[in-house]
C-alpha positions in Angstrom: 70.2 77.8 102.7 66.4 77.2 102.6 64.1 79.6 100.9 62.6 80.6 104.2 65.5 81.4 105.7 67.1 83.5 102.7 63.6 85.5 102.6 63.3 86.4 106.0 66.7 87.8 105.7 65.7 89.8 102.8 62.7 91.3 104.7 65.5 93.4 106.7 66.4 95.5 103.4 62.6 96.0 101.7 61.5 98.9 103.4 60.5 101.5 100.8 59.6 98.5 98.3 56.0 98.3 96.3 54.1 95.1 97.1 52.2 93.3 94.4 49.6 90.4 95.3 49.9 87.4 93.1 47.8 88.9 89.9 50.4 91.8 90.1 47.5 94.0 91.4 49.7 96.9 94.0 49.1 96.3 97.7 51.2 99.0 99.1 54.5 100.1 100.2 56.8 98.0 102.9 57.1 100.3 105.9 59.5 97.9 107.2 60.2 94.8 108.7 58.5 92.9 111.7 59.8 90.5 113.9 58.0 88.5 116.5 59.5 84.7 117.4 63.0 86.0 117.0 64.2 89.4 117.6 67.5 88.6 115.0 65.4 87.3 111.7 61.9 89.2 111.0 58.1 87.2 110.6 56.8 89.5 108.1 56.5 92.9 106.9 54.4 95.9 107.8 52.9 97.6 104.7 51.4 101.0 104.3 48.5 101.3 101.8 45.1 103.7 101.1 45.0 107.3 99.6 47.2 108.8 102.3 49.3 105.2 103.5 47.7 106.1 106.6 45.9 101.9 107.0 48.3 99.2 108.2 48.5 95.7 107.0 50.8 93.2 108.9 51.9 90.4 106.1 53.3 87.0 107.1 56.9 86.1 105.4 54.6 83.1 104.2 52.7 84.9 102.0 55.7 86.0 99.9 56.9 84.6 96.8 59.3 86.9 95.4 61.8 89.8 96.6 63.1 91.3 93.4 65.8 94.0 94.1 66.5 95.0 90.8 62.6 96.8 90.8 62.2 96.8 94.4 59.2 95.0 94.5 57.8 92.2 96.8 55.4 89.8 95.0 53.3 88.0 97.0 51.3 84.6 96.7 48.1 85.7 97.4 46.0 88.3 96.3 45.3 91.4 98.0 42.0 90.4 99.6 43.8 87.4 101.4 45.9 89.9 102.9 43.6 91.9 105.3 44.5 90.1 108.9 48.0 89.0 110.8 48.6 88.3 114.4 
């Protein structure tokens, strides 16, 4: 199984999980999954960030380098100011 493939299935179980960019600087918290190309595997993640999680970011599965369970946190491999714009 590729590493794509094995992270796009994780993306299905992350809602709730903190998102770190790739300096370990928090982004926000995974609202949940989002799928686009395929309605049965996901394309990214929606996460909710700001002083109320009221702002939306929509983050490619690309832009993902880790999904650690144990600490529920996604880690990303970019930092948070690459992760502004999606679709």
């Amino acid at each position: 199984m590729s590493g794509d493939t094995r992270t796009r299935r994780d993306l299905t179980m992350t809602a709730g999980f903190m998102v770190a960019d790739a300096r370990g600087r928090l982004v926000g918290r995974v609202e949940g999954p989002m799928y686009g190309a395929s309605p049965e595997q996901p394309d990214g993640l929606a996460i909710r960030f700001g002083v109320l999680r009221r702002r939306r970011l929509l983050l490619p599965a690309a832009a993902i380098a880790a999904i650690d369970d144990r600490t529920q946190v996604v880690g990303l491999l970019v930092d948070r100011e690459a992760t502004r714009a999606y679709l």
